[in-house]
Backbone as ProteinMPNN parsed JSONL, in Angstrom:
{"seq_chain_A": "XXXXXXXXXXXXXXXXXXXXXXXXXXXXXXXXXXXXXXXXXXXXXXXXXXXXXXXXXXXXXXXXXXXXXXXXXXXXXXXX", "coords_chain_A": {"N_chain_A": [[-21.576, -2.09, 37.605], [-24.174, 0.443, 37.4], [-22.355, 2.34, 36.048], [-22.791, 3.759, 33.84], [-23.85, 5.827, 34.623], [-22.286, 6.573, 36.789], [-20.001, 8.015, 35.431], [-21.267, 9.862, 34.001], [-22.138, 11.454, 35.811], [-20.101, 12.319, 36.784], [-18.014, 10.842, 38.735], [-15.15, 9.695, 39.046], [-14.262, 8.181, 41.17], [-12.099, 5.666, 41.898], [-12.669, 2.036, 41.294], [-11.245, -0.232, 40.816], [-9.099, -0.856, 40.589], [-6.481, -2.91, 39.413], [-7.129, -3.275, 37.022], [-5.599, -2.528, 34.864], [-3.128, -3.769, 34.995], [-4.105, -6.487, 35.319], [-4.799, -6.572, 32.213], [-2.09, -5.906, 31.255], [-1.214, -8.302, 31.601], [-2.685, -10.359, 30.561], [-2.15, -9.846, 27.68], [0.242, -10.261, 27.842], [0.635, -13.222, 28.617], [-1.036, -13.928, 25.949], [0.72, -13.48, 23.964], [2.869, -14.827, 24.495], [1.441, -16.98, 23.233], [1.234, -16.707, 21.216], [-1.224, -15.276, 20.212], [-2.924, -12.846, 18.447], [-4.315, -9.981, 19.674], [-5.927, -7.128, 19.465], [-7.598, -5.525, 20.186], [-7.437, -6.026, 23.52], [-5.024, -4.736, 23.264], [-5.282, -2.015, 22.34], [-7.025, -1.465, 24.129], [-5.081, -1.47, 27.018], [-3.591, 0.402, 25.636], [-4.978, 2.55, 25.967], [-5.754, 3.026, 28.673], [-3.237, 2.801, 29.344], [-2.297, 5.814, 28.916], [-4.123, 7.236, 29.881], [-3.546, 6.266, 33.031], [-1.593, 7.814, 32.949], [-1.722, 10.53, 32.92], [-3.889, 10.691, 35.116], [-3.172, 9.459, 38.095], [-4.004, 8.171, 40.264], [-6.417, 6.787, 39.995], [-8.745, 4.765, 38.636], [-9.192, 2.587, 35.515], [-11.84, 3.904, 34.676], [-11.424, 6.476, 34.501], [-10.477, 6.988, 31.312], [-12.721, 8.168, 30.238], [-12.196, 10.999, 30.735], [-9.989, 11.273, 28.904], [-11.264, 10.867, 26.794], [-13.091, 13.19, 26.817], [-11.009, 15.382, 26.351], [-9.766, 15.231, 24.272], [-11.825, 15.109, 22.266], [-13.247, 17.828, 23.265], [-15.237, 18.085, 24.477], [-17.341, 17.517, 26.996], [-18.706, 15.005, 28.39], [-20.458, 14.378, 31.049], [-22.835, 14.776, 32.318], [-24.743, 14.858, 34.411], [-26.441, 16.011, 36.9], [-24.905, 15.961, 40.044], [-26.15, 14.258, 42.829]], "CA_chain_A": [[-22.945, -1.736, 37.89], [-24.23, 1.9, 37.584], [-21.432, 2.575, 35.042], [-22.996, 5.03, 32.691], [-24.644, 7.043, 35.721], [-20.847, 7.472, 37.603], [-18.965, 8.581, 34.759], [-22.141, 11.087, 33.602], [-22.127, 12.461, 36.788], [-18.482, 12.99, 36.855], [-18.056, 10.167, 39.863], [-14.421, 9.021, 38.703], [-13.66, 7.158, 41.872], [-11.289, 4.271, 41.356], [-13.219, 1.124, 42.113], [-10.741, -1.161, 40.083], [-7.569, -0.635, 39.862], [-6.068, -3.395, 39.111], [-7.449, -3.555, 35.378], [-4.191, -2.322, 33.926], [-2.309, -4.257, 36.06], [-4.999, -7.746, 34.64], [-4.792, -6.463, 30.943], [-0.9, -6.345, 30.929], [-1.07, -9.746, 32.114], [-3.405, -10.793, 30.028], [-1.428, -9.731, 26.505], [1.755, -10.694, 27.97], [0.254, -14.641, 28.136], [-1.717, -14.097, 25.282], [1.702, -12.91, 23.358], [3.297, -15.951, 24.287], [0.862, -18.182, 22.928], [1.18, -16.143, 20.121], [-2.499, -15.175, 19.746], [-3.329, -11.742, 18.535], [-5.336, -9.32, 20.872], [-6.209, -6.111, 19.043], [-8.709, -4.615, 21.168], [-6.819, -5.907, 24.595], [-3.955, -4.011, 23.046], [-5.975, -0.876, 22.381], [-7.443, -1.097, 25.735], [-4.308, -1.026, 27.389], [-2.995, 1.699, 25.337], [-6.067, 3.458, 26.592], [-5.606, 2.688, 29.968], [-1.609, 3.311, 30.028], [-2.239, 7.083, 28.415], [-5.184, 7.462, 31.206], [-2.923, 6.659, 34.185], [0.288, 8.758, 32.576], [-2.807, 11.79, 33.7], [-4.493, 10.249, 36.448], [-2.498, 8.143, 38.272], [-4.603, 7.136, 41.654], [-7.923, 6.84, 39.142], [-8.601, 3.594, 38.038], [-10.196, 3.003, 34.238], [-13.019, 5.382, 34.592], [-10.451, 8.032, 33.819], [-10.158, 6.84, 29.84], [-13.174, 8.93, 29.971], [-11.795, 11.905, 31.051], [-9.094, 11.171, 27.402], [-12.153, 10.956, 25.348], [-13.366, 14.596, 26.981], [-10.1, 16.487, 26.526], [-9.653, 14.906, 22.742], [-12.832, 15.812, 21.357], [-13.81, 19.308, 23.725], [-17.118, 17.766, 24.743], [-17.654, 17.236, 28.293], [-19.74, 13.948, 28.897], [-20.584, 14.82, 32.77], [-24.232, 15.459, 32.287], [-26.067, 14.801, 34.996], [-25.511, 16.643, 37.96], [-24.744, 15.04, 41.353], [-27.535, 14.141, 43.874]], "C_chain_A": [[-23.042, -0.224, 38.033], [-22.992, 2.264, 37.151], [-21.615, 4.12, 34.823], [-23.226, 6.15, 33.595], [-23.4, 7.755, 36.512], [-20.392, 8.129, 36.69], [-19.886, 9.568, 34.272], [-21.731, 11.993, 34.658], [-20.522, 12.978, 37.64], [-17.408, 12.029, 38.626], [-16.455, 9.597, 38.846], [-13.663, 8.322, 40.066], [-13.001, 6.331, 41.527], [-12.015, 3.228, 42.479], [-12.137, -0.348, 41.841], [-9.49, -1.042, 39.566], [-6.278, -1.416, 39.029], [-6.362, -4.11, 37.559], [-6.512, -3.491, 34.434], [-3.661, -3.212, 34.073], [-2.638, -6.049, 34.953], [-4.781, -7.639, 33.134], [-3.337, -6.963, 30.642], [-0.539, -8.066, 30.956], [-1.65, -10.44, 31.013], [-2.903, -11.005, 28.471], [-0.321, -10.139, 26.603], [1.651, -12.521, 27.666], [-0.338, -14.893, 26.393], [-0.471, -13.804, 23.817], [2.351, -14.316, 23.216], [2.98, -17.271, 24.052], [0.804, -17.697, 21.313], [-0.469, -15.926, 19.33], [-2.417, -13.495, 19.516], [-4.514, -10.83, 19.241], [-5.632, -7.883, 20.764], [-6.817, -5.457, 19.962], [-8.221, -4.877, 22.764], [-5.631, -4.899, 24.095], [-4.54, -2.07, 22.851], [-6.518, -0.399, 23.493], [-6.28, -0.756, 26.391], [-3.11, -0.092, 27.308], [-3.974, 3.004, 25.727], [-5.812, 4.276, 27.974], [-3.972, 3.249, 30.525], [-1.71, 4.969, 29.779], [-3.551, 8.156, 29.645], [-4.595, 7.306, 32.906], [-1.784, 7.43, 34.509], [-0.269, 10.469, 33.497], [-3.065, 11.669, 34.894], [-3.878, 9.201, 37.318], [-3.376, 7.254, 39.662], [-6.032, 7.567, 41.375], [-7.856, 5.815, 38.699], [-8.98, 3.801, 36.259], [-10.98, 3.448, 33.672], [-12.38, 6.453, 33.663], [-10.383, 8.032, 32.013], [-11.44, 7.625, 29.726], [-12.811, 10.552, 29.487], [-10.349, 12.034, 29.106], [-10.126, 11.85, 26.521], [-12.851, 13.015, 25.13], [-12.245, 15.656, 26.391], [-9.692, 15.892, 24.624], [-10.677, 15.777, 21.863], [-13.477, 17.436, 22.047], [-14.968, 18.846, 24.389], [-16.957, 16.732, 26.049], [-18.945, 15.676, 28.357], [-20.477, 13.971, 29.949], [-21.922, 15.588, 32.377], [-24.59, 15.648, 33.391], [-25.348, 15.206, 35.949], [-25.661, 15.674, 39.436], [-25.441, 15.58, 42.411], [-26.791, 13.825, 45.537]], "O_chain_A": [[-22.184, 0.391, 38.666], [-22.316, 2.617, 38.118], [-21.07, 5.141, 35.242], [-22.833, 7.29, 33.346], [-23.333, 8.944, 36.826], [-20.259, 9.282, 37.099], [-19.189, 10.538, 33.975], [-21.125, 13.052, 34.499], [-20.144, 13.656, 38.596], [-16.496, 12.507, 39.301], [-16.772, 9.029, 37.801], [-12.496, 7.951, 39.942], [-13.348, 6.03, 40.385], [-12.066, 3.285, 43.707], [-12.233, -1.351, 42.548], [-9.012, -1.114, 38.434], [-5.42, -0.9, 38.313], [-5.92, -5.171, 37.119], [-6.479, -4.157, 33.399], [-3.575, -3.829, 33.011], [-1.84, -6.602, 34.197], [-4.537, -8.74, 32.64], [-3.119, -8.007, 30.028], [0.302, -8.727, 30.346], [-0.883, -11.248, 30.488], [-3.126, -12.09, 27.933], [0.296, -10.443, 25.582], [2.319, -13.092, 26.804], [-0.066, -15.908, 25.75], [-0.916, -13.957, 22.68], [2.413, -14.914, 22.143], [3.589, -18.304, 24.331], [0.338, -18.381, 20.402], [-0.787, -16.315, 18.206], [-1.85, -12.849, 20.397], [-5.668, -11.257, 19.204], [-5.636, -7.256, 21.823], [-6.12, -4.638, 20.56], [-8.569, -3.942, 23.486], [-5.404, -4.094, 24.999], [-3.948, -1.122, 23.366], [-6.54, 0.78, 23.846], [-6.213, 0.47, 26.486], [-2.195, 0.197, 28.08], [-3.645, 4.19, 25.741], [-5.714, 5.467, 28.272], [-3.622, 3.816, 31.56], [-1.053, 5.548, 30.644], [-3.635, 9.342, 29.966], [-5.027, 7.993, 33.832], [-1.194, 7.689, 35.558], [0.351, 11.208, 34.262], [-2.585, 12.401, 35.76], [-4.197, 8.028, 37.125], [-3.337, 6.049, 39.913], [-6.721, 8.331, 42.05], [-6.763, 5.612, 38.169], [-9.044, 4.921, 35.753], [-11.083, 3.528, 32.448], [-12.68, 7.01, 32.606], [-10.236, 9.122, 31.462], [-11.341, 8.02, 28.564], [-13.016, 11.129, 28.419], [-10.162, 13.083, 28.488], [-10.05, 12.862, 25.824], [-13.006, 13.75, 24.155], [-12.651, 16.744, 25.982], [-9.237, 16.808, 23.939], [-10.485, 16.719, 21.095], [-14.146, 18.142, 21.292], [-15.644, 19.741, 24.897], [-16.578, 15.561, 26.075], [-20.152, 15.917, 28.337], [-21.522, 13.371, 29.697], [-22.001, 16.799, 32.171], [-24.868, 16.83, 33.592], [-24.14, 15.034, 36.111], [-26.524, 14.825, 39.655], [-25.477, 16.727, 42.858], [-27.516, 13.689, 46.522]]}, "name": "protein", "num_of_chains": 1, "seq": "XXXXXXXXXXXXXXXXXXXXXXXXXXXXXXXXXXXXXXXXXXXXXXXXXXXXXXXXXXXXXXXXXXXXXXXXXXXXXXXX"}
């Protein structure tokens, strides 16, 4: 909830940390059922390259990747 509005305004609190933690889990079962999981696998290459930086930031932080990749600050709106 109120997503787009934290990560504009540069709010990277960790509300969720355990998303990495749920994903790994999630491909590791999903491995041994032998199902493919492209986009869980992309997420958690997201997510592992986002806490290698940030480590006590939850998944918010894959923002903070997308900023320092392309130069372009996302963090519009300023904080009230």
């Amino acid at each position: 909830r109120n997503l787009v509005p934290r990560m504009l305004s540069g709010d990277f609190r960790p509300r969720f940390k355990l998303m990495y933690k749920d994903i790994a889990l999630f491909l590791e079962e999903a491995q041994e059922l032998g199902l493919p999981m492209l986009l869980g696998s992309l997420a958690h290459q997201f997510l592992q390259a986002a806490k290698s930086e940030w480590k006590d930031e939850d998944w918010i932080s894959v923002v903070k990747l997308y900023e320092r990749a392309t130069g372009v600050k996302l963090r519009t709106i300023p904080k009230q």
